[in-house]
C-alpha positions in Angstrom: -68.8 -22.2 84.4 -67.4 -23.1 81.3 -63.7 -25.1 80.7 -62.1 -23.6 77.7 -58.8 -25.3 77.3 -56.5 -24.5 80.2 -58.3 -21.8 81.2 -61.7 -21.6 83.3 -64.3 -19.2 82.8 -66.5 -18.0 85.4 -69.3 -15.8 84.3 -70.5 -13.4 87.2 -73.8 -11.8 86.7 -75.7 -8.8 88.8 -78.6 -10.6 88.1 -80.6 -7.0 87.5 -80.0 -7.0 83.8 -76.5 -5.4 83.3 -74.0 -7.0 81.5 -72.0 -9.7 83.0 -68.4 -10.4 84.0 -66.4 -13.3 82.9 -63.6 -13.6 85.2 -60.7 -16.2 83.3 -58.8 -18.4 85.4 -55.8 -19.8 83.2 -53.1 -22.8 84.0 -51.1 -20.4 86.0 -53.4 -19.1 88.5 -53.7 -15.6 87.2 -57.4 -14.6 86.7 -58.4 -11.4 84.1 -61.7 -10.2 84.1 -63.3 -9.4 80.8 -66.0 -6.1 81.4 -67.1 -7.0 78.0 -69.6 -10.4 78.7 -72.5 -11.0 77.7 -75.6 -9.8 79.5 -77.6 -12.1 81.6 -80.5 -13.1 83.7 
């Protein structure tokens, strides 16, 4: 979990080596989730 400004940024990962998502939480409560992150382990 990373804090980037006003926004939070939770990176979710399968754990089976597919790419990750990062799922933003900003100041307002809306969340966005970015199919785009970067794989992980």
């Amino acid at each position: 979990m990373k804090q980037n400004g006003a926004s939070t940024v939770y990176q979710v990962c399968p754990g089976n080596g597919e790419a990750g998502v990062s799922v933003v939480v900003n100041a307002g409560g809306q969340t966005s989730r970015d199919q785009v992150a970067p794989a992980c382990s």
